[in-house]
LOMARBA-851372 format. One record per residue: residue number from 1; residue in one letter; chain; x, y, z of N, C-alpha, C in turn. Coordinates in steps of 0.02 Angstrom, whole numbers, plus 50000, padded with zeros to 5 digits. Layout:
% residues N
- pos_code_unit_n_x_n_y_n_z_ca_x_ca_y_ca_z_c_x_c_y_c_z
- NUM_A_A_X_Y_Z_X_Y_Z_X_Y_Z
...
//
This chain:
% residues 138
- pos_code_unit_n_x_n_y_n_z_ca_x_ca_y_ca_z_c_x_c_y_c_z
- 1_X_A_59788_57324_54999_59757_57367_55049_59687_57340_55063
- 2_X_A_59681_57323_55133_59633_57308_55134_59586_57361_55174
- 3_X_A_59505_57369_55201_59476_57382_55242_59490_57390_55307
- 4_X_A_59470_57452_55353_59486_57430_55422_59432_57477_55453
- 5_X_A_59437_57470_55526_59381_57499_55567_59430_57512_55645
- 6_X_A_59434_57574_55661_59474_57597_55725_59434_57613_55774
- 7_X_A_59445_57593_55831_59417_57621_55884_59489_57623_55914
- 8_X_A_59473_57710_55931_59530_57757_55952_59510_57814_55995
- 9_X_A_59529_57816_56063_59544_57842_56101_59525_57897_56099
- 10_X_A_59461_57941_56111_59425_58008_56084_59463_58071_56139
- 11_X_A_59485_58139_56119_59540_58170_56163_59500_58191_56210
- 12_X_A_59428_58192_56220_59410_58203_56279_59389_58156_56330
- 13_X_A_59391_58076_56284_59391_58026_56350_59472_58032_56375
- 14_X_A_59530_58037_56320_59579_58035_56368_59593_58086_56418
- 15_X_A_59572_58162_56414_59583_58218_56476_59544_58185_56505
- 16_X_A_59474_58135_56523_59465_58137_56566_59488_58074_56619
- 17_X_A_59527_58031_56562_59551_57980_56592_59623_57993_56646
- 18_X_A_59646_58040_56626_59720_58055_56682_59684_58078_56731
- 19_X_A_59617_58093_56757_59591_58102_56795_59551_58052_56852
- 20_X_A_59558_58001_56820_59511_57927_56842_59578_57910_56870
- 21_X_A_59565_57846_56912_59600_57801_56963_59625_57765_56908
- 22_X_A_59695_57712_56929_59699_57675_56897_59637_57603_56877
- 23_X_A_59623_57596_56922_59571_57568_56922_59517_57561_56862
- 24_X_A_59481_57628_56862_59443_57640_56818_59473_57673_56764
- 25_X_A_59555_57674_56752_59587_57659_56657_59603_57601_56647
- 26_X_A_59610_57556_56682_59605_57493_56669_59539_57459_56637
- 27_X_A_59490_57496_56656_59423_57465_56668_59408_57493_56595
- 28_X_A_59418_57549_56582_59415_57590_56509_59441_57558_56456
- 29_X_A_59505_57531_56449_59550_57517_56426_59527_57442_56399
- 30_X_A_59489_57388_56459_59471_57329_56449_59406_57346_56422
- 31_X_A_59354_57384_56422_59306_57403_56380_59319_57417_56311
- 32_X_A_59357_57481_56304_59376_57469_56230_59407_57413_56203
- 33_X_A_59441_57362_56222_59480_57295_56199_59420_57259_56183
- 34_X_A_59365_57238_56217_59323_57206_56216_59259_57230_56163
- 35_X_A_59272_57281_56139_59217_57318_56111_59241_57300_56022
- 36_X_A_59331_57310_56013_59359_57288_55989_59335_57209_55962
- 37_X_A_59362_57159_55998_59337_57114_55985_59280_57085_55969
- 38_X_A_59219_57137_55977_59138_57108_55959_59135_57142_55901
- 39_X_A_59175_57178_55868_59178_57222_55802_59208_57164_55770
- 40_X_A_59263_57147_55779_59304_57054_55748_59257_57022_55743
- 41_X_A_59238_57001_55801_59168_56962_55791_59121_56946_55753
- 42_X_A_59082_56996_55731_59023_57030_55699_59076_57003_55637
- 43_X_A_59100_57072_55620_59120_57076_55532_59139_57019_55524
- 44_X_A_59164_56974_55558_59175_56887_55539_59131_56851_55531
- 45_X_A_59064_56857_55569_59000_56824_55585_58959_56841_55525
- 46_X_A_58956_56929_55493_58926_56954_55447_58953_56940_55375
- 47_X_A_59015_56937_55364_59057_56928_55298_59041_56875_55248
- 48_X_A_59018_56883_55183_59008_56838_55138_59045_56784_55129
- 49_X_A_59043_56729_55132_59102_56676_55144_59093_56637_55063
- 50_X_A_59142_56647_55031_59153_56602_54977_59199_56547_54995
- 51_X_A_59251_56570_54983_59316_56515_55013_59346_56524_55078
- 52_X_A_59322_56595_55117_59349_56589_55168_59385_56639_55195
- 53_X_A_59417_56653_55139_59493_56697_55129_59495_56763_55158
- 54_X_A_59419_56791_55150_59403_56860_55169_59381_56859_55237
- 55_X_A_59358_56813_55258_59348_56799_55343_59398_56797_55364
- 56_X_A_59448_56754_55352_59529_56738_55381_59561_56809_55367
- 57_X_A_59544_56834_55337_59595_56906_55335_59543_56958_55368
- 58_X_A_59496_56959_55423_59486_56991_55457_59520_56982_55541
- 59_X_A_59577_57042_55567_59607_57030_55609_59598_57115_55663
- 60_X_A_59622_57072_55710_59632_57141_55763_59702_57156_55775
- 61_X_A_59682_57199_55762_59774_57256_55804_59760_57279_55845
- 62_X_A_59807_57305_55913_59811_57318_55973_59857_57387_55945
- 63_X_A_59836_57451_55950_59879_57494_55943_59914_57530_55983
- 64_X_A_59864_57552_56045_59896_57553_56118_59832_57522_56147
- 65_X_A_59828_57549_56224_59789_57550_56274_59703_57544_56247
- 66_X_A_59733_57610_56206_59649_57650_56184_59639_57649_56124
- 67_X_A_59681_57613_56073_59676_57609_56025_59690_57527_55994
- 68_X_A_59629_57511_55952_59632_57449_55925_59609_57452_55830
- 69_X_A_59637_57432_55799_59610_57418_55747_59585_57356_55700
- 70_X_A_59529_57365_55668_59501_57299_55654_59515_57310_55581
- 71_X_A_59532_57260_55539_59557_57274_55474_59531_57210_55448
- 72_X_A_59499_57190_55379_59502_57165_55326_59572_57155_55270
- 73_X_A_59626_57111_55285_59663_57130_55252_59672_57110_55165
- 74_X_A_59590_57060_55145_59595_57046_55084_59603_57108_55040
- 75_X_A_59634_57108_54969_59624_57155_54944_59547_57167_54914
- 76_X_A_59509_57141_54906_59447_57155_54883_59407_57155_54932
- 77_X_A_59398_57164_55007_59386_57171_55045_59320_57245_55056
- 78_X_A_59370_57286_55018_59333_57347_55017_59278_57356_54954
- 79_X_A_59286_57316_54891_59245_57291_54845_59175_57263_54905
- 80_X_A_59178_57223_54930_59134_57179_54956_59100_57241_54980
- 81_X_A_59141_57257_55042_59121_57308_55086_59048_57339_55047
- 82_X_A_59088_57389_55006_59046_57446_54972_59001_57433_54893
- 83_X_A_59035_57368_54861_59003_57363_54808_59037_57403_54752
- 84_X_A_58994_57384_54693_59078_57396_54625_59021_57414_54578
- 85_X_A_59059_57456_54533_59015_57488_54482_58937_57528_54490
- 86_X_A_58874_57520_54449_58839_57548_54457_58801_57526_54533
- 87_X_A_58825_57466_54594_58799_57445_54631_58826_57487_54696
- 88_X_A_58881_57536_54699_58909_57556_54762_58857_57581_54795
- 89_X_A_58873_57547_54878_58824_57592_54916_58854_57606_54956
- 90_X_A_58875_57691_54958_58921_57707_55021_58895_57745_55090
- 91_X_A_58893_57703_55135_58849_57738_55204_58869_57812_55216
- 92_X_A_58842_57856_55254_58840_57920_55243_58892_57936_55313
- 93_X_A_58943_57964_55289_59013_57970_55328_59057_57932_55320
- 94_X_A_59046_57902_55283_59109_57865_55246_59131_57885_55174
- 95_X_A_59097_57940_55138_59128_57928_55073_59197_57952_55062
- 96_X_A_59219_57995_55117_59287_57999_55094_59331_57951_55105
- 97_X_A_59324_57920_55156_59333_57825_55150_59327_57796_55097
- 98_X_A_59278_57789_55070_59292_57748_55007_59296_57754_54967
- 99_X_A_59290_57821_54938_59363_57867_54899_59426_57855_54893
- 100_X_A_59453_57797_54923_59527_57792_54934_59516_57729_54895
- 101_X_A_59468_57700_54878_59467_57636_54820_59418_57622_54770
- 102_X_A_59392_57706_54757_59373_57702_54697_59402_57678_54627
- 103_X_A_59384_57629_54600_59403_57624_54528_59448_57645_54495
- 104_X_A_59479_57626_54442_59516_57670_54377_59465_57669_54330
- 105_X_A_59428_57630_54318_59381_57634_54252_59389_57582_54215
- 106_X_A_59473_57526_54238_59463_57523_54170_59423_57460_54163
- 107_X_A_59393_57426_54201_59309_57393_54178_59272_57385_54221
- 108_X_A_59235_57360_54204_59148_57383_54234_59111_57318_54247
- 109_X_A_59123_57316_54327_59091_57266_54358_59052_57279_54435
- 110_X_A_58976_57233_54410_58928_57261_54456_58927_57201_54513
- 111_X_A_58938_57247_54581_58942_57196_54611_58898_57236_54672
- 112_X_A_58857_57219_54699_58809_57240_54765_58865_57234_54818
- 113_X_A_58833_57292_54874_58889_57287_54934_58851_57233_54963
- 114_X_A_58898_57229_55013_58882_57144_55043_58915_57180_55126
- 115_X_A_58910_57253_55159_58939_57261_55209_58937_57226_55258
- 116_X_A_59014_57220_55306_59023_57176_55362_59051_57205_55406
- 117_X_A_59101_57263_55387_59138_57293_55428_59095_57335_55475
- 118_X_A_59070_57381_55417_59049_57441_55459_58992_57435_55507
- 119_X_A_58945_57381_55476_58889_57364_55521_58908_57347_55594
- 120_X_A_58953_57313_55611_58988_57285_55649_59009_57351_55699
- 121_X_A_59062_57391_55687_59084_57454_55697_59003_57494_55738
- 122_X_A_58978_57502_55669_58917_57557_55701_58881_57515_55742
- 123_X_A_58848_57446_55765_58806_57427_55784_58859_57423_55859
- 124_X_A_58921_57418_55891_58943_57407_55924_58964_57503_55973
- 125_X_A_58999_57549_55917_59019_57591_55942_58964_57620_56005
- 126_X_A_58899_57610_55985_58849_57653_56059_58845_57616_56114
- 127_X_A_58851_57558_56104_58845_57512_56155_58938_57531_56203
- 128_X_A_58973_57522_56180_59039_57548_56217_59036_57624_56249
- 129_X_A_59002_57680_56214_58988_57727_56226_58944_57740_56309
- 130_X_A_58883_57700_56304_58865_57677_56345_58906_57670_56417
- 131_X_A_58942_57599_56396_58977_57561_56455_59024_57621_56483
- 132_X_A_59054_57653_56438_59118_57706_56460_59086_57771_56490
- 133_X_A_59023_57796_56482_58976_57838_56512_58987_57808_56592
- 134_X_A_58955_57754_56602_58944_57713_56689_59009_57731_56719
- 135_X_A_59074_57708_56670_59135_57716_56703_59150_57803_56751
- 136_X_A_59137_57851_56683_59144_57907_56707_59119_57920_56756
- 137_X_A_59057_57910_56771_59002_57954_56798_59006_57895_56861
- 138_X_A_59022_57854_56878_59039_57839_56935_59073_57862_56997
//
């Protein structure tokens, strides 16, 4: 299991999208794809590179239209992410996220987060927010 980061289709951009031209859900649709891909980008650009392995297993999924997901599929991926033992640093709205790979205990290794994903994610999501604002309000 590795890490991932969704950008998905919020239910009030979609009511207001059956309302837009085709035109401008197309235009939506290629915004989120593209917003998508600078999140790939980034967390690839940002990611600690030892051998590689953890860069190469950062990929995009196409889920529909409005939905894309960006995933880390190393398994230690989320180690990196957040950091291990007394070093975790979990950004604030994520801990039930990374709750899903907390530890067993059974040893104890300190490892500093080294985040790639999420920076990526958050430094991108306002900027799309943005672009999809112009769309509407056009």
């Amino acid at each position: 299991m590795g890490i991932t980061a969704r950008i998905d289709g919020i239910k009030a951009i979609q009511d207001k999208l059956d309302k837009l031209s085709k035109d401008a859900q197309q235009e939506v649709s290629k915004e989120i794809n593209n917003s998508a891909l600078v999140i790939q980008r980034n967390a690839k650009r940002n990611v600690v590179v030892d051998n590689g392995f953890l860069r190469g297993s950062i990929r995009l999924e196409p889920i529909s239209d409005l939905t894309y997901t960006v995933e880390a599929k190393a398994k230690y991926a989320p180690y990196v992410e957040f950091g291990t033992g007394g070093l975790v640093d979990i950004p604030a709205g994520y801990e039930q996220y990374a709750a899903i790979f907390r530890g067993k205990g059974i040893r104890k290794v300190n490892l500093r987060a080294r985040p790639f994903l999420i920076p990526a994610f958050e430094n991108e999501v306002p900027q799309l927010l943005k672009r999809l604002k112009k769309i509407f309000n056009a």
